[in-house]
C-alpha positions as protocol buffer text, in pm:
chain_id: "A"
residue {
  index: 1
  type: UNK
  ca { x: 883 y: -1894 z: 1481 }
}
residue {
  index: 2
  type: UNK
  ca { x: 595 y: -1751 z: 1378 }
}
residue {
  index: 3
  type: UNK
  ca { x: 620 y: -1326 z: 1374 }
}
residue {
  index: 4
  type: UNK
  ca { x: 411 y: -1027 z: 1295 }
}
residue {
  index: 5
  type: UNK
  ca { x: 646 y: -707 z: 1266 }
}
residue {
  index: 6
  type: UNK
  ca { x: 469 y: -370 z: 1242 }
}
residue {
  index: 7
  type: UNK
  ca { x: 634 y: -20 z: 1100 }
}
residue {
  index: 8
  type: UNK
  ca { x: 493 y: 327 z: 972 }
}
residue {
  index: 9
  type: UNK
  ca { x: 407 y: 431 z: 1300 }
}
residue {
  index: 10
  type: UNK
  ca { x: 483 y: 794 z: 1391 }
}
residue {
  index: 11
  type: UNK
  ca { x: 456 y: 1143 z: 1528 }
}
residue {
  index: 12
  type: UNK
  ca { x: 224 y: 1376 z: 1282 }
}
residue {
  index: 13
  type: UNK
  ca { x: 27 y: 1662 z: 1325 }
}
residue {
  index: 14
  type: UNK
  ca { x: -389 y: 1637 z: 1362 }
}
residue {
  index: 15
  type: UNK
  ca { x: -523 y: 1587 z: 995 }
}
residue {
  index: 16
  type: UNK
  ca { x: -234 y: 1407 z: 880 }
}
residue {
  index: 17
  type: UNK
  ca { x: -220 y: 1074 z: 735 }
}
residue {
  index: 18
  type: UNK
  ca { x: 8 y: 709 z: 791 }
}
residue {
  index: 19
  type: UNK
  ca { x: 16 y: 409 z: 689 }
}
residue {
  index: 20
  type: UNK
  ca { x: 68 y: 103 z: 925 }
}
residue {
  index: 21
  type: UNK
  ca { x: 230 y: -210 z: 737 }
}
residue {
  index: 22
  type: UNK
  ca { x: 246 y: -533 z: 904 }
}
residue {
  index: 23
  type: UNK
  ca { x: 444 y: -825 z: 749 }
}
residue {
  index: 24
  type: UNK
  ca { x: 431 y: -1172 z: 859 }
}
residue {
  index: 25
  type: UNK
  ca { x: 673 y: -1419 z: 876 }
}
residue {
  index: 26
  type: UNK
  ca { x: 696 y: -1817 z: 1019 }
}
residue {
  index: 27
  type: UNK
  ca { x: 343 y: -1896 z: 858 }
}
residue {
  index: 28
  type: UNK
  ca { x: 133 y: -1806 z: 577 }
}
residue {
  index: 29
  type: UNK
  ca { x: -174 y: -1613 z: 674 }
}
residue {
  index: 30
  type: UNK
  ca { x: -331 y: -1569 z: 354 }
}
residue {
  index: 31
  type: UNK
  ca { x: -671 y: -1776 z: 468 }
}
residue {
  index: 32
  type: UNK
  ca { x: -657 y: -1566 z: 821 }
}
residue {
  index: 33
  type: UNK
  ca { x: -782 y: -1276 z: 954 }
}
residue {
  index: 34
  type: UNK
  ca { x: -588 y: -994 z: 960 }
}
residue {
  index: 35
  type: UNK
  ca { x: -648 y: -749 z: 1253 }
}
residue {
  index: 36
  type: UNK
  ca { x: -575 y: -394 z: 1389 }
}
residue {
  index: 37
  type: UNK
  ca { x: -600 y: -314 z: 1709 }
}
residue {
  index: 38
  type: UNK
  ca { x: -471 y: 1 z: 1948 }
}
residue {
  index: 39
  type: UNK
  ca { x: -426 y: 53 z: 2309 }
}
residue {
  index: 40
  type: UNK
  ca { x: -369 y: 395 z: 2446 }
}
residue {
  index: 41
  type: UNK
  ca { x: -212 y: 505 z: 2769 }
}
residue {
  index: 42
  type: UNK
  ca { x: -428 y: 430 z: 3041 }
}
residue {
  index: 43
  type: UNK
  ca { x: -678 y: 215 z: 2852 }
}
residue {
  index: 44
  type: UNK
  ca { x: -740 y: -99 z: 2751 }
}
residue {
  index: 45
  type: UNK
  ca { x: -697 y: -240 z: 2382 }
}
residue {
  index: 46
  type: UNK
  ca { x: -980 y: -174 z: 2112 }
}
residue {
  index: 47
  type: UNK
  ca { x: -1057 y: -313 z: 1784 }
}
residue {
  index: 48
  type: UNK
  ca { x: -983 y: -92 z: 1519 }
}
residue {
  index: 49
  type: UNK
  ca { x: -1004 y: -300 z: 1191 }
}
residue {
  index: 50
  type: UNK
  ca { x: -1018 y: -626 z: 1018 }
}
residue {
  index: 51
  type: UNK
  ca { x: -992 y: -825 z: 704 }
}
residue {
  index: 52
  type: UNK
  ca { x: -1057 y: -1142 z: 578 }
}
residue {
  index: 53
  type: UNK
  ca { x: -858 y: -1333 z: 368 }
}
residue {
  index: 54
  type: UNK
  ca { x: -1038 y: -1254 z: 57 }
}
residue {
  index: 55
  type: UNK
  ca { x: -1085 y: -893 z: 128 }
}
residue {
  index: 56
  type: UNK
  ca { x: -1487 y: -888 z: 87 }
}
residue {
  index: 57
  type: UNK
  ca { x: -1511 y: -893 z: 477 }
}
residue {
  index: 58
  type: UNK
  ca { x: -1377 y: -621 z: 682 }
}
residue {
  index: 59
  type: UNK
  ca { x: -1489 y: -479 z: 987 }
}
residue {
  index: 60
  type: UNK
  ca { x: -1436 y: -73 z: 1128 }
}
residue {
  index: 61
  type: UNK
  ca { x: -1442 y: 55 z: 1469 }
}
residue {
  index: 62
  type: UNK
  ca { x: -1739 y: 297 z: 1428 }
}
residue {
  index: 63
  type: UNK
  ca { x: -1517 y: 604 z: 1547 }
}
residue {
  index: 64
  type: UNK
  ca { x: -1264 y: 492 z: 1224 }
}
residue {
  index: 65
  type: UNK
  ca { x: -1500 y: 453 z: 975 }
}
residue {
  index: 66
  type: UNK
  ca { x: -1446 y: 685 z: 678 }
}
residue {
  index: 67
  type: UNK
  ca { x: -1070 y: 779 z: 790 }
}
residue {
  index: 68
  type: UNK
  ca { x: -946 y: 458 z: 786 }
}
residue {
  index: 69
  type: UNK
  ca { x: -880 y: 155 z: 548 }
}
residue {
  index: 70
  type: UNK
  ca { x: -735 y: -160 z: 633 }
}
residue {
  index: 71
  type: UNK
  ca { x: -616 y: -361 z: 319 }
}
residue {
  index: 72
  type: UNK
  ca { x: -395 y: -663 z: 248 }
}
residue {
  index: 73
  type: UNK
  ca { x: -141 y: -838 z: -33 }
}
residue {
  index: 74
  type: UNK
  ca { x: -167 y: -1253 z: 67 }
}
residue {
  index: 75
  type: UNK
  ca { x: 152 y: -1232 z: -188 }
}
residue {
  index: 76
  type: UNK
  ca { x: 317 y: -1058 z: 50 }
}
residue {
  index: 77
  type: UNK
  ca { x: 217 y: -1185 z: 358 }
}
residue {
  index: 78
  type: UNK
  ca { x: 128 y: -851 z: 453 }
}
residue {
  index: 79
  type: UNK
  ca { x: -165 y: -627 z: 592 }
}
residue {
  index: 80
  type: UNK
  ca { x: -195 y: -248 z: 571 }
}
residue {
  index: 81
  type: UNK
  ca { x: -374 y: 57 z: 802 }
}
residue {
  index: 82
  type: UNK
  ca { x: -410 y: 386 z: 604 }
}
residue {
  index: 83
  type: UNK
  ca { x: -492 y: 620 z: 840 }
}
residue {
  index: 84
  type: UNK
  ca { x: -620 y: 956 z: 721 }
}
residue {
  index: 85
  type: UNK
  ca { x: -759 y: 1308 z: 897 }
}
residue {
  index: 86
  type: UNK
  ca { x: -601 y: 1147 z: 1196 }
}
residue {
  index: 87
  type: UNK
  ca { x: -684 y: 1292 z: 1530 }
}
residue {
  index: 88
  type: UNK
  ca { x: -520 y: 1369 z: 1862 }
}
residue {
  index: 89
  type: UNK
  ca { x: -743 y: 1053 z: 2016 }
}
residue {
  index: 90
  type: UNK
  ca { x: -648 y: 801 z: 1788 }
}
residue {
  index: 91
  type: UNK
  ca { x: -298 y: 827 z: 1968 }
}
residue {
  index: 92
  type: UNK
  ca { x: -203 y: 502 z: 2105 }
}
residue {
  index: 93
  type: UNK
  ca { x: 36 y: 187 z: 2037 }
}
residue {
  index: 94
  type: UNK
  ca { x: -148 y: -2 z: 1737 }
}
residue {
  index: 95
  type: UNK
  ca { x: -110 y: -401 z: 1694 }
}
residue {
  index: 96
  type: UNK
  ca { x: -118 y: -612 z: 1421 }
}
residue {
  index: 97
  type: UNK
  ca { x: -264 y: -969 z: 1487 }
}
residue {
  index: 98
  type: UNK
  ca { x: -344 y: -1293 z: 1319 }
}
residue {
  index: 99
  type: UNK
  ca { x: -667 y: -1405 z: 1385 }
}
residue {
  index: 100
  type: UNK
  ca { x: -854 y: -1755 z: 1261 }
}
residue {
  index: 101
  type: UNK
  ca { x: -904 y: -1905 z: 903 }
}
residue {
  index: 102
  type: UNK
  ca { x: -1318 y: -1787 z: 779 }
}
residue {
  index: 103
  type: UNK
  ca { x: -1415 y: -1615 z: 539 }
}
residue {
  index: 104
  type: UNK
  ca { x: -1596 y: -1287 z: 755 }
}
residue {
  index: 105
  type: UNK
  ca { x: -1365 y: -1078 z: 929 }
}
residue {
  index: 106
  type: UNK
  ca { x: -1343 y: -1119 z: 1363 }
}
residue {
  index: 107
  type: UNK
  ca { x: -1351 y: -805 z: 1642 }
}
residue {
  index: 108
  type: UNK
  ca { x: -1278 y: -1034 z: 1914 }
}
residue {
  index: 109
  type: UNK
  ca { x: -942 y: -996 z: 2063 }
}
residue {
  index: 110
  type: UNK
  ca { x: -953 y: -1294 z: 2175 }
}
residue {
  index: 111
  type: UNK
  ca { x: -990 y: -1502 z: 1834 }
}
residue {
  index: 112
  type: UNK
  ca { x: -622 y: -1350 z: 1732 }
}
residue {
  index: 113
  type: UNK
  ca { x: -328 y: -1602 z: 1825 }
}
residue {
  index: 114
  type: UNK
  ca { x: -74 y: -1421 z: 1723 }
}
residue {
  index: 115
  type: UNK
  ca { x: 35 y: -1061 z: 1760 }
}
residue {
  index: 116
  type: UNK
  ca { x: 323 y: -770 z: 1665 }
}
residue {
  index: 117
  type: UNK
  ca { x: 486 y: -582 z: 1900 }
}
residue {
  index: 118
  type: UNK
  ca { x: 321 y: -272 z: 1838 }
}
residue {
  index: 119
  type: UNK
  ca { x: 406 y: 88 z: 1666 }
}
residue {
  index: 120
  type: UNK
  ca { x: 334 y: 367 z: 1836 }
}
residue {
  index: 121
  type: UNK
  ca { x: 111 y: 652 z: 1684 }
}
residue {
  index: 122
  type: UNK
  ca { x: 121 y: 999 z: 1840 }
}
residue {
  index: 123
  type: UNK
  ca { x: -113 y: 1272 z: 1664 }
}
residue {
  index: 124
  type: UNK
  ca { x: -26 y: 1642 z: 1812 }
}
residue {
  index: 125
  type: UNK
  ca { x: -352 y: 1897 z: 1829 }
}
């Protein structure tokens, strides 16, 4: 059973920082992309970030660009989110999915097969 577990979600205060981790287990995914997404109450999911499996391709919602920095260790079967001068609006439940083997990094949703339950992120103003 293939499964994508998420942790290092949190409550912290505008301009703080976390880090999302999302391990996978069932399946390698060291030739996939890795993906972040986020869905906030009311709204429907966005892209946030992605990576390919080499790391040279990766992809940045443009209101995350310069805050955040999606990463990976194939070794570990595991992708990161460092999330820095975080803001009230990037509140929301973020996802962790596995998207298609490539070598460039994928926005569309719907090219991810497989997906985490979500953490939840609250940032307080």
């Amino acid at each position: 059973q293939v499964q994508l577990v998420e942790s290092g979600g949190g409550l912290v205060q505008a301009g703080g920082s976390l880090r999302l981790s999302c391990t996978a287990s069932g399946r390698t995914f060291s030739r996939s992309v890795m993906g972040w997404f986020r869905q906030a109450p009311g709204k429907e999911r966005e892209f946030v970030a992605a990576i390919s499996w080499t790391g040279v391709s990766i992809l940045y919602e443009e209101s995350v660009k310069g805050r955040f920095t999606i990463s990976r260790d194939n070794t570990k079967n595991t992708v990161y989110l460092q999330m820095n001068s975080l803001k009230p609006e990037d509140t929301a439940v973020y996802y962790c999915a596995g998207g298609p083997n490539g070598p460039r990094a994928v926005v569309a949703g719907s090219r991810y097969d497989y997906w985490g339950q979500g953490t939840q992120v609250t940032v307080s103003s």
